[in-house]
C-alpha positions as CSV (number, residue, x, y, z in Angstrom):
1,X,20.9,15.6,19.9
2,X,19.5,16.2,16.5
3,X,21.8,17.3,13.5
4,X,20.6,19.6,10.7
5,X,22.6,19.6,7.5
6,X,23.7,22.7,6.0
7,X,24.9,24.1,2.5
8,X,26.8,27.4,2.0
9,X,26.4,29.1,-1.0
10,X,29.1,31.9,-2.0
11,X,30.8,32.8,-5.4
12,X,33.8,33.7,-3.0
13,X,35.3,30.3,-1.6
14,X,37.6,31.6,0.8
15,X,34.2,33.4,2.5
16,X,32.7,29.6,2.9
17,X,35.6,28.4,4.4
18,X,36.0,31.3,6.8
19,X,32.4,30.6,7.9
20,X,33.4,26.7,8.4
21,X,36.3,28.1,10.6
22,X,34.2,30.3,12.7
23,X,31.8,28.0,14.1
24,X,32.3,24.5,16.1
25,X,29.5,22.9,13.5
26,X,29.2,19.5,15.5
27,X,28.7,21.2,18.8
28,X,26.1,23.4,18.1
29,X,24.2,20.2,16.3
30,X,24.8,21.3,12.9
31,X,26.8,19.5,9.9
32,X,28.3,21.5,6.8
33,X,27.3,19.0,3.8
34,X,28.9,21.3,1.0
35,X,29.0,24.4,-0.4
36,X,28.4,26.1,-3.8
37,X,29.2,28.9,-5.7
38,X,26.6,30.4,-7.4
39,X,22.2,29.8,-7.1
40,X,22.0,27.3,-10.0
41,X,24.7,25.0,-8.6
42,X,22.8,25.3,-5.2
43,X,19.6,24.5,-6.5
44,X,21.2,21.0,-7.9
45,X,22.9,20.1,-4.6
46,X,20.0,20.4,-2.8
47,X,18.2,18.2,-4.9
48,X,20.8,15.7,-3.8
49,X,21.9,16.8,-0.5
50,X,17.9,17.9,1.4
51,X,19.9,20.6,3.3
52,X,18.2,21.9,6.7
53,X,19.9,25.0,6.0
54,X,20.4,27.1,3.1
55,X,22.9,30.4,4.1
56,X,23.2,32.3,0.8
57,X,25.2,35.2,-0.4
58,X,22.8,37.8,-2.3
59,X,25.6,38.9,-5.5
60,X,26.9,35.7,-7.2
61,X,26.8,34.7,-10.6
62,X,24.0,32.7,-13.0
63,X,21.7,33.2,-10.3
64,X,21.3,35.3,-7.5
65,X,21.1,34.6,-3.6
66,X,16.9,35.8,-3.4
67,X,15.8,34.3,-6.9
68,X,17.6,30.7,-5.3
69,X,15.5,31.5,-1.9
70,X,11.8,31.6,-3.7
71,X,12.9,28.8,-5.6
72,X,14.5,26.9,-2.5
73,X,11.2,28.0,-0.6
74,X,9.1,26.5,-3.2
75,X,10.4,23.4,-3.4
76,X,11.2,23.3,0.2
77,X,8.6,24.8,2.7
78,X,10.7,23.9,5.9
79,X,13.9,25.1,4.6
80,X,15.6,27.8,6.7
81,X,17.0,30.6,4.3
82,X,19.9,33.2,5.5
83,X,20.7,35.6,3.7
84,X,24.0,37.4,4.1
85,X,25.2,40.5,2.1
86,X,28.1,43.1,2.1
87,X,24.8,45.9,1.0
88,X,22.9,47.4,4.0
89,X,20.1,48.3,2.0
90,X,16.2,48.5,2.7
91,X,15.3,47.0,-0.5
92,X,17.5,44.0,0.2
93,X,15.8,43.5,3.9
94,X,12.4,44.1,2.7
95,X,12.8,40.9,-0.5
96,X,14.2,38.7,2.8
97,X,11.1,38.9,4.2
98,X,9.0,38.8,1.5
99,X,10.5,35.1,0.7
100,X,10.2,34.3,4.5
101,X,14.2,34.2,5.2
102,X,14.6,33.8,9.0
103,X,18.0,35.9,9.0
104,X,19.8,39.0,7.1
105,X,23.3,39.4,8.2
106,X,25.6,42.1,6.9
107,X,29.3,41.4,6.2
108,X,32.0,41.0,7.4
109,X,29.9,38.4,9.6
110,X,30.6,38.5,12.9
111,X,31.7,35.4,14.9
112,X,29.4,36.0,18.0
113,X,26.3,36.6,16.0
114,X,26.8,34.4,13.6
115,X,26.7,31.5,16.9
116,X,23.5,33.6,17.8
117,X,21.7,33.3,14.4
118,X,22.0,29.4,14.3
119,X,21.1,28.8,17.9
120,X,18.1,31.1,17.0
121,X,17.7,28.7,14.0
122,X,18.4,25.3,16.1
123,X,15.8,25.8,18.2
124,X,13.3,26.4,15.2
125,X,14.7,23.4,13.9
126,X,13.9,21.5,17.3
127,X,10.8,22.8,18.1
128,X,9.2,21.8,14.7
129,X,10.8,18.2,15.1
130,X,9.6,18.2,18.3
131,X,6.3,18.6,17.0
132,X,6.4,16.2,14.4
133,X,7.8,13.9,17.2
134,X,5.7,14.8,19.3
135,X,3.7,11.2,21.0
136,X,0.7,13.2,22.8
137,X,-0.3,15.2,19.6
138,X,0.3,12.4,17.6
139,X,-2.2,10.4,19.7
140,X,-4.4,13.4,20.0
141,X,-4.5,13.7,16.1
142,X,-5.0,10.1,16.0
143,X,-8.2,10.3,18.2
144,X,-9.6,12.7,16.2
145,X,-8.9,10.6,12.5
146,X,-10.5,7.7,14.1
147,X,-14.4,8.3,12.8
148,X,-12.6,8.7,9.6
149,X,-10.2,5.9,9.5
150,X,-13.0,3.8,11.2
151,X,-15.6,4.4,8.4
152,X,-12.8,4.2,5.6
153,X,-12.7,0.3,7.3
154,X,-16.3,-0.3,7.1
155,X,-16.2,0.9,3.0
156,X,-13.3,-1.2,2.7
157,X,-15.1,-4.3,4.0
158,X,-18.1,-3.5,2.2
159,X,-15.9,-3.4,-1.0
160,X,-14.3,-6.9,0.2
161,X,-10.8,-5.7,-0.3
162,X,-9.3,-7.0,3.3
163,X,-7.7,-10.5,3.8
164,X,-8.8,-11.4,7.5
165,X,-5.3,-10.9,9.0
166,X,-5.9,-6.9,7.7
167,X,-9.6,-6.9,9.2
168,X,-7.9,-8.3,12.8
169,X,-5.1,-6.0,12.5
170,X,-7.5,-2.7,11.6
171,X,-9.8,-3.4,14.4
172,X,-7.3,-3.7,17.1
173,X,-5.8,-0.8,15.5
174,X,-9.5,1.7,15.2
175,X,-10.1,0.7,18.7
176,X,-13.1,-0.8,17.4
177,X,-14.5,-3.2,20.1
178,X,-17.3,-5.6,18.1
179,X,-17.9,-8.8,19.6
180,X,-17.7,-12.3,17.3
181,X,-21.6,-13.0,16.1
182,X,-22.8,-12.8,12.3
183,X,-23.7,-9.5,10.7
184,X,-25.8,-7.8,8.1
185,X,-26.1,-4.9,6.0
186,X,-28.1,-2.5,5.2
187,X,-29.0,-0.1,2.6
188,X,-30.8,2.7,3.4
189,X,-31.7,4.4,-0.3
190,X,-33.1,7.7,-0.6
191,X,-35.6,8.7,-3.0
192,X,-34.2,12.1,-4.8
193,X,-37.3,12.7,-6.3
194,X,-39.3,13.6,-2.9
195,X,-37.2,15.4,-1.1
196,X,-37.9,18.3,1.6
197,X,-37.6,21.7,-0.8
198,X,-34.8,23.0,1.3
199,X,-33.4,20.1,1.4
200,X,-30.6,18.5,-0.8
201,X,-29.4,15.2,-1.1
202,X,-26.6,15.5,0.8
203,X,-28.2,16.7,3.8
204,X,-30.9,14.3,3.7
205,X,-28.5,11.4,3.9
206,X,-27.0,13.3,6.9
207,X,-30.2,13.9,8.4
208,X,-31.4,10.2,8.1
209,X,-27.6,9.0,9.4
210,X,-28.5,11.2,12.6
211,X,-31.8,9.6,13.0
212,X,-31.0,6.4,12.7
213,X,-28.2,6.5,15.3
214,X,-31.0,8.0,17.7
215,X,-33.6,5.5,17.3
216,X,-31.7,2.5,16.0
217,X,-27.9,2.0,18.3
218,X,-30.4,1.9,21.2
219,X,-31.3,-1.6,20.4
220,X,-29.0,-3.0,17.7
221,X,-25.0,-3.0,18.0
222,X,-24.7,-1.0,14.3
223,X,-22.5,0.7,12.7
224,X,-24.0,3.5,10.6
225,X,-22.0,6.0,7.8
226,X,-22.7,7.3,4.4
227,X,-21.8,5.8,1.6
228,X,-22.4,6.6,-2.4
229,X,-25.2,8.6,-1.7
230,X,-26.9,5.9,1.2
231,X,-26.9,5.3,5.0
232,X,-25.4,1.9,5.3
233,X,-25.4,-0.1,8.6
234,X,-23.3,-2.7,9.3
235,X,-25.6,-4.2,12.2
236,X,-24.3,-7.4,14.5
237,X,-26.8,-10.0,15.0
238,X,-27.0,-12.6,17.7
239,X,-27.7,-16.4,17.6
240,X,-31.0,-15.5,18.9
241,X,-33.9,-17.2,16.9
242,X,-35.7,-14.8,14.1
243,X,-33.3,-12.1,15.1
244,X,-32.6,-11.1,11.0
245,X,-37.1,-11.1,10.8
246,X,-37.3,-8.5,13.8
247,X,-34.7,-6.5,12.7
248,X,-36.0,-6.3,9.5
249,X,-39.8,-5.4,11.3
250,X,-37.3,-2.6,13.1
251,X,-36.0,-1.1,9.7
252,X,-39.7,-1.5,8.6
253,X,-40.7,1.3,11.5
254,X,-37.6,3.3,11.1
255,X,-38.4,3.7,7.1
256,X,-42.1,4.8,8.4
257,X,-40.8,7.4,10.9
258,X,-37.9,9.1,8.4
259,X,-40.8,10.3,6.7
260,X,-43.0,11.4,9.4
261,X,-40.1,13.3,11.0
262,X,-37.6,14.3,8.5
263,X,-40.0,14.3,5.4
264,X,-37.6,12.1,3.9
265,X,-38.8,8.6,1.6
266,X,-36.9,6.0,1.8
267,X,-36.3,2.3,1.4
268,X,-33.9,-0.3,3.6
269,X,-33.0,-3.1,1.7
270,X,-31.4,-6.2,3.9
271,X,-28.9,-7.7,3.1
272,X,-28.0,-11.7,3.8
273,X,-26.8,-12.6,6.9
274,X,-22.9,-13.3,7.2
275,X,-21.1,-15.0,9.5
276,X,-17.9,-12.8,9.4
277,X,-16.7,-9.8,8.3
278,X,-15.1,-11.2,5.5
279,X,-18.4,-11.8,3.6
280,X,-19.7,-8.3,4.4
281,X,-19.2,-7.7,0.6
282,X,-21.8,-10.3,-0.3
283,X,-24.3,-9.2,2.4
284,X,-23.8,-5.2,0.9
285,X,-24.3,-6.6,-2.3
286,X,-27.8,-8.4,-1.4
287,X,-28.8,-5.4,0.7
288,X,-28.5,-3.1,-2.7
289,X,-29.9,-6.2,-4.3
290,X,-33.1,-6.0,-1.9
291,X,-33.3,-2.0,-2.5
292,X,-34.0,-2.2,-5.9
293,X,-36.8,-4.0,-5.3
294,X,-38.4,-0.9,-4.1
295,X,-39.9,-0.6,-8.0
296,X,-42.1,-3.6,-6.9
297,X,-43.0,-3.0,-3.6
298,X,-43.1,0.4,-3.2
299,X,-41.0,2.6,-0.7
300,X,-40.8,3.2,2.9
301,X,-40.4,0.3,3.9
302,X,-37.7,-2.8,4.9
303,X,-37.6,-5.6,2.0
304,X,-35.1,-8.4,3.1
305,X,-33.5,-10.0,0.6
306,X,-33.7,-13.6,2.1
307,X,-38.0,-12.6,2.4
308,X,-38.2,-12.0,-1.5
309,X,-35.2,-14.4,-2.7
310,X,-34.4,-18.2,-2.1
311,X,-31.7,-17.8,1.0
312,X,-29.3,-20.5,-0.9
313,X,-29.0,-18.1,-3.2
314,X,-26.4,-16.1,-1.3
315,X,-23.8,-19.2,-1.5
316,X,-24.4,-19.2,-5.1
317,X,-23.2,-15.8,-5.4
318,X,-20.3,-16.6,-3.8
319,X,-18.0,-16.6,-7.4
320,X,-19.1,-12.3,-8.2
321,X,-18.3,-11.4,-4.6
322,X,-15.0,-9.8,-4.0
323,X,-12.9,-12.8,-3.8
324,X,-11.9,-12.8,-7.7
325,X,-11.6,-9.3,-8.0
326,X,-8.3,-10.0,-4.9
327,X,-7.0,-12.4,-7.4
328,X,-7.1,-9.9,-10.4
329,X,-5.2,-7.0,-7.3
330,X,-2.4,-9.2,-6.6
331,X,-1.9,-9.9,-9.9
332,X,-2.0,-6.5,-10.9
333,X,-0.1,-5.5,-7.4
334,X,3.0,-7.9,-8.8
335,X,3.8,-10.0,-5.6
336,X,4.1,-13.5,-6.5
337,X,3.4,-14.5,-2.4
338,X,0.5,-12.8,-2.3
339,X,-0.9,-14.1,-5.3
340,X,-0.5,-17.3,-4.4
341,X,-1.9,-16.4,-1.0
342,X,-5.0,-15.3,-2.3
343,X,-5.5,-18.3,-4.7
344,X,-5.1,-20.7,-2.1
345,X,-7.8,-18.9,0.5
346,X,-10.3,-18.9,-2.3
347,X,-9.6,-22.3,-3.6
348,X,-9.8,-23.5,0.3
349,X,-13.0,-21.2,1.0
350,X,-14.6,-22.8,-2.0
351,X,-13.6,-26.4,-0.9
352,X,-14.3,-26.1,2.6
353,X,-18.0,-24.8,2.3
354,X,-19.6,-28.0,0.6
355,X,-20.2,-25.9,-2.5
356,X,-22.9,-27.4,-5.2
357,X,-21.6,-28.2,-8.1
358,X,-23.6,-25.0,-9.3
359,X,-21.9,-23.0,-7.2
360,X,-18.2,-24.2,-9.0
361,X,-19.7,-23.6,-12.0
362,X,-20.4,-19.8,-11.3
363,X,-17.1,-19.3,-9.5
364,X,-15.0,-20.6,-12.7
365,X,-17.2,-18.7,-15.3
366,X,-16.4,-15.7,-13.7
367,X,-13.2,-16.1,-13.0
368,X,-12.8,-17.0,-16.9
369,X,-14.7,-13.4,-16.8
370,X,-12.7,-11.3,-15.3
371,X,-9.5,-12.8,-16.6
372,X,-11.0,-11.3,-20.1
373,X,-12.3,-8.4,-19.0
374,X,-8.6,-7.6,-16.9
375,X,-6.3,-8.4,-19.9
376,X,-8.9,-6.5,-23.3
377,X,-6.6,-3.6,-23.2
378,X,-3.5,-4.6,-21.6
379,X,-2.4,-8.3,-22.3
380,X,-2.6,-11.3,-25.0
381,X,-5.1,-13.3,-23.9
382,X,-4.6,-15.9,-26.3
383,X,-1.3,-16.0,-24.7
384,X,-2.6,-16.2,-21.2
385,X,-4.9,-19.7,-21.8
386,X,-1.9,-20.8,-24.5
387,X,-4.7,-20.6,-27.2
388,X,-6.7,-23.7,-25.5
389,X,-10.0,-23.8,-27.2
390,X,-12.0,-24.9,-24.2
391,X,-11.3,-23.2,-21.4
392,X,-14.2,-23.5,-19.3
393,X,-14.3,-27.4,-20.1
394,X,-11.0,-27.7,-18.9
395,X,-11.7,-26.4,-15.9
396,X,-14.9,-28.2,-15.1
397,X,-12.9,-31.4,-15.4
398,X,-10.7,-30.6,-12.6
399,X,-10.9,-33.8,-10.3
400,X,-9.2,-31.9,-7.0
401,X,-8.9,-28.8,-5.0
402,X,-5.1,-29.0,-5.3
403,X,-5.8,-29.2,-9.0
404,X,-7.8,-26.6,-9.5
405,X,-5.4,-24.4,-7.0
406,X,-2.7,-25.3,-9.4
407,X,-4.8,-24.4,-12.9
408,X,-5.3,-21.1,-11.5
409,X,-1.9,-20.4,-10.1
410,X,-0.8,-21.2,-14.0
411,X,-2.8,-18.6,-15.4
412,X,-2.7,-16.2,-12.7
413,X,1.5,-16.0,-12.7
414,X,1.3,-15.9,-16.2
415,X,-0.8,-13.2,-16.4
416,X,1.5,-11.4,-13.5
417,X,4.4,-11.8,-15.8
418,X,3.2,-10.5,-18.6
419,X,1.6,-7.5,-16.4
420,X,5.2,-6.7,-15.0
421,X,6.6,-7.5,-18.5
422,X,4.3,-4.4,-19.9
423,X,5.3,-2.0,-16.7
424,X,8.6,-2.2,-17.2
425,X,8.6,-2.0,-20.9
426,X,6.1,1.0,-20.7
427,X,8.6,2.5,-18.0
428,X,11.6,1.8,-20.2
429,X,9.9,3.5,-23.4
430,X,9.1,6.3,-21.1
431,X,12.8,7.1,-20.2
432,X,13.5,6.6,-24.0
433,X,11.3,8.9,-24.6
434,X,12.6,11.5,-22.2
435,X,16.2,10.5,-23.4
436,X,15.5,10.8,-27.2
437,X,13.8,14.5,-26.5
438,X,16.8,15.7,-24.5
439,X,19.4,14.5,-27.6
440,X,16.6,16.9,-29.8
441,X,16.7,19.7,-27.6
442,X,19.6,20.4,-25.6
443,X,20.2,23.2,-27.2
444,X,17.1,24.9,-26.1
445,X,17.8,27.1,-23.1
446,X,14.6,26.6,-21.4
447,X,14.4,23.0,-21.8
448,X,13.7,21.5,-17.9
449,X,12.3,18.9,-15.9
450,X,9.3,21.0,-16.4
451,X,9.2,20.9,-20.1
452,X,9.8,17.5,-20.6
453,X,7.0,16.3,-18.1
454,X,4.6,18.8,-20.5
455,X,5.8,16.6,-23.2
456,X,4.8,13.4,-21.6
457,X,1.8,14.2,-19.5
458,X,3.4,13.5,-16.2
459,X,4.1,14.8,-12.9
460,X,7.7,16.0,-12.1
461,X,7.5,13.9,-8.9
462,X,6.6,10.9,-10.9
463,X,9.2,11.5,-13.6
464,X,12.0,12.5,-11.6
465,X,11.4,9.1,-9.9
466,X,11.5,6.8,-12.7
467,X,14.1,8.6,-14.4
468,X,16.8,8.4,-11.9
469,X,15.4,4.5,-10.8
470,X,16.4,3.8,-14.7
471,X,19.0,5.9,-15.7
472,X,20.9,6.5,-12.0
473,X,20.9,10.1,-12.8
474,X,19.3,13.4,-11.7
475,X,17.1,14.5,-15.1
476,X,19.4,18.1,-14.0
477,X,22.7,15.8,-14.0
478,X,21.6,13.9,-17.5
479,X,20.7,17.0,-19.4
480,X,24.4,18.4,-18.1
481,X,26.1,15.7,-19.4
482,X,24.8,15.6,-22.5
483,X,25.0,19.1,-22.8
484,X,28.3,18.9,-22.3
485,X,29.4,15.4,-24.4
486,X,27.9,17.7,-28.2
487,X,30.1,20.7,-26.9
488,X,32.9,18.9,-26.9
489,X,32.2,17.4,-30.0
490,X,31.4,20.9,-30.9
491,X,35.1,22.2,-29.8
492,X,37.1,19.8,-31.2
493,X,35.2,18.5,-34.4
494,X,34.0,21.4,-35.7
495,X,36.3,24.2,-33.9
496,X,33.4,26.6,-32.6
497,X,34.5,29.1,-30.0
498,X,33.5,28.9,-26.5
499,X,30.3,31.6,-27.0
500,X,29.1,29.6,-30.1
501,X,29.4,26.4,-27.9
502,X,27.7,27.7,-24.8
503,X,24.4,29.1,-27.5
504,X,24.5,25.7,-29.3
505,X,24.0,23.5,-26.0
506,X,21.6,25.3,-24.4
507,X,23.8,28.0,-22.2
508,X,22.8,31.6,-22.7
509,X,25.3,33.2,-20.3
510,X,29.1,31.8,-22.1
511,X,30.7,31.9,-19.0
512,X,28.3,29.8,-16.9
513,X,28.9,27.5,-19.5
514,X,32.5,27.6,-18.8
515,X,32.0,27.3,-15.4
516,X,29.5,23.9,-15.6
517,X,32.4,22.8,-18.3
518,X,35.6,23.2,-16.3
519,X,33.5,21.8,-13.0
520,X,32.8,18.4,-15.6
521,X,36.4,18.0,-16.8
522,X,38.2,20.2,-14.4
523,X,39.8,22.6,-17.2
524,X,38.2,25.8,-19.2
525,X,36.9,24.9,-22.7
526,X,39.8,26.5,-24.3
527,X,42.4,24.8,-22.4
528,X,40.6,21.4,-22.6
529,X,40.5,21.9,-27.0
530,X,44.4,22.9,-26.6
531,X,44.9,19.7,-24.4
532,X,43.4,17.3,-26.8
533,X,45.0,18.8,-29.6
534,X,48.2,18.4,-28.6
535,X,47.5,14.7,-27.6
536,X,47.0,14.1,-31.2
């Protein structure tokens, strides 16, 4: 059976506990986590405590039972509000509904419907778990995200941001059934400047998508989605000799009929061929490579690039493909294992393939690169090569894989340290900041969570995190303690009465103040100045 946690808030404590009394909690699946006396204490606990349930008196002090209901309702969309009240009045009902509460109940409350209320309330409670729990829906709702999550996979290859264990693991996981051959890509770019004049460029990539999954899946195993502003297909091609040349002839008469029957120009370029999925990245690359060519052989038409280009060089371009840009993620990501995970495939990829010197050459130079380019704005770099003059000569003299595995490794864990170095002195000046703007103004009565993340530029969710990862405290609990360390200062330094106190910290109302004060250091203000006087 599911539990549902629940917090009581009365200014009367002797109601709460009769309410405890009146119910066997654990048998009807519910669980009293505390209680609290007034809407502003609530608010706090619930911060802490994530309460199912939320049963509220309307009259308390500070803060009222409907003003904590919107606010409880904003923060919390699931929350179930109940609002019980000694006044049988319209007005009353009519704000409970307004703020969605799912029960009003007059006092004295009644044992017997007060059982009914949270059984109404418990089956809510199990009904939307049940959904959220809920396998067949789940499943259905995971049919329908599959053309989504499948196409968000093909991007992500094309982008070259998956290891092969994470392009196993997302097949099997997309249901996508594609059987092991070699594969190419291509770009299908539409011309902007000759479109159909009720036509916009959106729907002309739709309209050429649709065509080409009518006149093109018939024949070639391809997968076909939109992609910055293009129809890409990601096309399997088998051993079968001249396969890439009469696929290309294919693209050539499907660029032909897009404008007979759509009115739409445009120009496939085709990529290299790959032999796994891994090098998809290099193959979209070509592909967009072979589109541009369009300014020299005109449009509507298929140019392949391995037609118009030397075919070796698609090894060569090996080093800008997306296997240094991994390196520069994991470094940036700030898992050590990984990094060195992704060094070591690169350095055995490059080893294993009977690369041309040329083709080392290219991969170290952009390495060098993108080390620069990563660390311009947020590292030393002088620091990161330990102000070596020659880098690049350095690493052409490498005499072994394992060498050159271990070069890289140097400067791509130094460069992780000093990343993590910067986060978590950035994250550190950004609690000091917060810190040093409370110790200005906690005497402002509207100073919140709110206010300070204005200050920063932040979100609240963001802030609230790192604040209580660095500190250990709630922003709410911080600012209350520090409100309350300058007034007693306040009280016993300078002798200010309790009213002058309460203003000067940030308390409008003096006897909330008293109330937050005597709840810190379990006596009134006036009684804790007498106590410490005496002491001394």
């Amino acid at each position: 059976m599911a539990w549902y946690n629940v917090l009581l808030v009365d200014d009367e404590k002797e109601v709460c506990q009769i309410i405890i009394r009146k119910l066997d909690w654990e048998s009807m699946g519910f669980h009293i986590v505390g209680y609290a006396a007034n809407g502003v204490e609530a608010l706090e606990m619930a911060e802490e405590l994530q309460p199912d349930v939320v049963m509220t008196d309307i009259k308390m002090p500070y803060m009222d039972g409907l003003t904590l209901s919107r606010k409880l309702k904003e923060a919390y969309q699931k929350i179930k509000i109940i609002i019980f009240s000694g006044f049988d009045e319209f007005e009353y009902a009519k704000e409970a509904i307004k703020i969605e509460a799912m029960e009003y109940i007059l006092k004295p409350i009644n044992e017997k419907e007060l059982r009914e209320v949270f059984e109404r309330i418990k089956i809510e409670l199990d009904r939307e778990l049940d959904e959220r729990r809920n396998i067949d829906k789940l499943r259905q709702y995971y049919l329908e995200s599959l053309p989504v999550l499948q196409e968000n996979f093909y991007i992500s290859l094309l982008e070259g941001r998956l290891s092969q264990e994470q392009i196993e693991e997302n097949l099997q996981n997309y249901q996508i059934q594609w059987a092991e051959s070699s594969y190419i890509v291509t770009v299908v770019h539409i011309s902007k400047r000759n479109l159909p004049a009720e036509m916009d460029s959106f729907l002309a990539a739709i309209s050429v998508k649709r065509l080409a999954e009518e006149q093109l899946q018939k024949e070639w195993d391809s997968r076909i989605f939109v992609y910055l502003g293009d129809v890409i297909l990601i096309t399997s091609i088998t051993d079968e000799r001249n396969a890439g040349a009469r696929y290309t002839d294919t693209m050539d008469k499907f660029c032909k009929l897009t404008k007979r029957a759509c009115g739409i120009t445009v120009t496939a370029g085709v990529g290299y061929i790959c032999d796994n999925m891994k090098e998809l990245s290099v193959s979209y690359e070509s592909a967009r490579h072979a589109a541009s060519y369009r300014v020299m052989y005109g449009s509507e038409r298929a140019i392949n690039i391995a037609e118009i280009d030397p075919y070796e060089e698609k090894e060569e371009s090996w080093g800008e493909s997306g296997s240094i840009q991994r390196i520069i993620r994991e470094i940036k990501m700030g898992d050590r294992e990984k990094l060195e995970q992704a060094v070591s495939e690169e350095v055995r990829h490059l080893a294993d393939s009977s690369s041309s010197i040329m083709r080392y050459r290219v991969f170290v130079m952009t390495f060098i690169t993108e080390v620069f380019r990563f660390g311009s704005n947020k590292i030393n770099i002088e620091d990161v090569f330990e102000k070596q003059q020659d880098i690049y000569g350095q690493a052409m003299q490498m005499e072994s894989p394992e060498e050159l595995k271990n070069w890289l490794l140097e400067i791509a864990g130094r460069m992780q340290d000093m990343v993590l170095s910067e986060r978590d002195d950035t994250m550190k000046s950004f609690v000091e900041k917060a810190v040093e703007y409370v110790q200005e103004h906690y005497g402002e009565q509207n100073l919140s969570v709110e206010t300070i993340c204005r200050n920063l530029g932040v979100s609240t969710a963001y802030f609230s995190t790192l604040f209580k990862k660095e500190t250990g405290k709630t922003f709410i609990n911080y600012l209350t303690d520090c409100r309350m360390e300058k007034a007693v200062e306040l009280l016993l330094e300078q002798d200010e009465k309790t009213y002058i106190v309460a203003q000067k910290v940030g308390y409008a109302d003096p006897n909330y103040f008293s109330y937050v004060f005597k709840r810190k250091f379990g006596v009134s203000p006036s009684k804790y100045k007498v106590s410490k006087r005496e002491q001394t």
